[in-house]
C-alpha positions as CSV (number, residue, x, y, z in Angstrom):
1,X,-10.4,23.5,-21.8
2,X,-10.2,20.4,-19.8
3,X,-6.6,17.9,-20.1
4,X,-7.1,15.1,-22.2
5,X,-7.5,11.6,-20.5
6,X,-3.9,10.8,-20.5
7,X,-2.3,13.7,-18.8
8,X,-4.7,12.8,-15.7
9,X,-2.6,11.7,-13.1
10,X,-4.8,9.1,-11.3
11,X,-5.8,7.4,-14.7
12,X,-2.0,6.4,-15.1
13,X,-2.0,5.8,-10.6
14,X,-5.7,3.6,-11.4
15,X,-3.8,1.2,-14.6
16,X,-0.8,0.6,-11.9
17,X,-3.2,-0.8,-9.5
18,X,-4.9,-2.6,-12.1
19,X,-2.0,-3.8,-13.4
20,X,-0.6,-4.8,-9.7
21,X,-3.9,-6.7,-9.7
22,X,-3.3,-8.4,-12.4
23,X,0.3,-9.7,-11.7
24,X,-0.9,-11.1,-8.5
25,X,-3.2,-13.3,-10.6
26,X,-0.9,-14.4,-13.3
27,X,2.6,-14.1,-11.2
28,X,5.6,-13.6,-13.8
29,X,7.2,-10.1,-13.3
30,X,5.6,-8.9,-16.4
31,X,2.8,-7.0,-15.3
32,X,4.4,-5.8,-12.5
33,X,6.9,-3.6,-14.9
34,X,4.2,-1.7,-16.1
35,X,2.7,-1.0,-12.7
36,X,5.4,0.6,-11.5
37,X,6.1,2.2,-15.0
38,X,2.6,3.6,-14.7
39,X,2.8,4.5,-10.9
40,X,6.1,6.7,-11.6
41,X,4.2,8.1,-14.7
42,X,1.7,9.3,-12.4
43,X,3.1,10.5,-10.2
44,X,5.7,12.7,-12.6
45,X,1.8,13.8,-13.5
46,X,1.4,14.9,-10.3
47,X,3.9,17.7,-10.6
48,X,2.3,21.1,-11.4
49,X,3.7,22.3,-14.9
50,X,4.7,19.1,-16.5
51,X,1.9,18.3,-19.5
52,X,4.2,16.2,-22.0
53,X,2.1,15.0,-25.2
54,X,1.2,12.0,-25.8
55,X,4.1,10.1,-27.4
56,X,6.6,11.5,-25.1
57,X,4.4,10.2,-22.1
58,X,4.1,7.1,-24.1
59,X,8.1,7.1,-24.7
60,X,8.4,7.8,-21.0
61,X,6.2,5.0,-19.7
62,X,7.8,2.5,-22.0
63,X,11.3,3.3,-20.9
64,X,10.5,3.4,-17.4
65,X,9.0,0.3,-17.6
66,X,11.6,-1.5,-18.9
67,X,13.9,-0.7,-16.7
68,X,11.7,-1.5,-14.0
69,X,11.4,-4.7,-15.4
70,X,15.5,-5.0,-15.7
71,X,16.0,-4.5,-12.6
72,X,13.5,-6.8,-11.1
73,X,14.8,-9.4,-13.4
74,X,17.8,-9.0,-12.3
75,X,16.9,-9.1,-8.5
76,X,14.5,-11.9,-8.5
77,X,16.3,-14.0,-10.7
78,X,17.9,-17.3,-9.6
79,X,21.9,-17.3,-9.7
80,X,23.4,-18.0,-13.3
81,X,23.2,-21.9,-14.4
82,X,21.1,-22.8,-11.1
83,X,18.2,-24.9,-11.6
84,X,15.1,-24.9,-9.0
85,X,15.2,-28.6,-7.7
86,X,12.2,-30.0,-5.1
87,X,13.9,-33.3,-3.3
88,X,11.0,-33.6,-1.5
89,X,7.3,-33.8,-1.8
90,X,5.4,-31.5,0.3
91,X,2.5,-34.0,0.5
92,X,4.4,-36.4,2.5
């Protein structure tokens, strides 16, 4: 009997670049939490022997991805109480 759809390692590796894709179109640090929530979910996939069903793998992409979303919050982000100022025009 065949693995169902979501224990297929490059489905999960295919949604990351998909989602990658998408975060470079609508820039944010969203989508880009789930890509690399998805990637490492693949590629735990990868590893012969490890068939989780489908809410754990569900559980584990979540919590993956919100750390992976923390984290690039937290490195990204500006310095507390700064505000992003322009004192010039790039035009002139």
């Amino acid at each position: 009997m065949a693995d169902p759809f979501w224990l297929t390692w490059w489905i999960w590796l295919a949604g990351a670049l998909a989602l990658g894709i998408l975060e470079i179109v609508l820039p944010g640090f969203i989508f880009l939490g789930f890509a690399i929530g998805a990637a490492v979910t693949g590629l735990m996939l990868v590893i012969p022997g490890v068939a989780p069903s489908l809410p754990v793998l569900l559980l584990i992409f979540a919590a993956l991805s919100l750390i992976s979303w923390l984290i690039l919050r937290r490195v990204f982000a500006l310095p507390h109480g700064q505000v992003k100022t322009f004192r010039h025009d790039i035009n002139d």
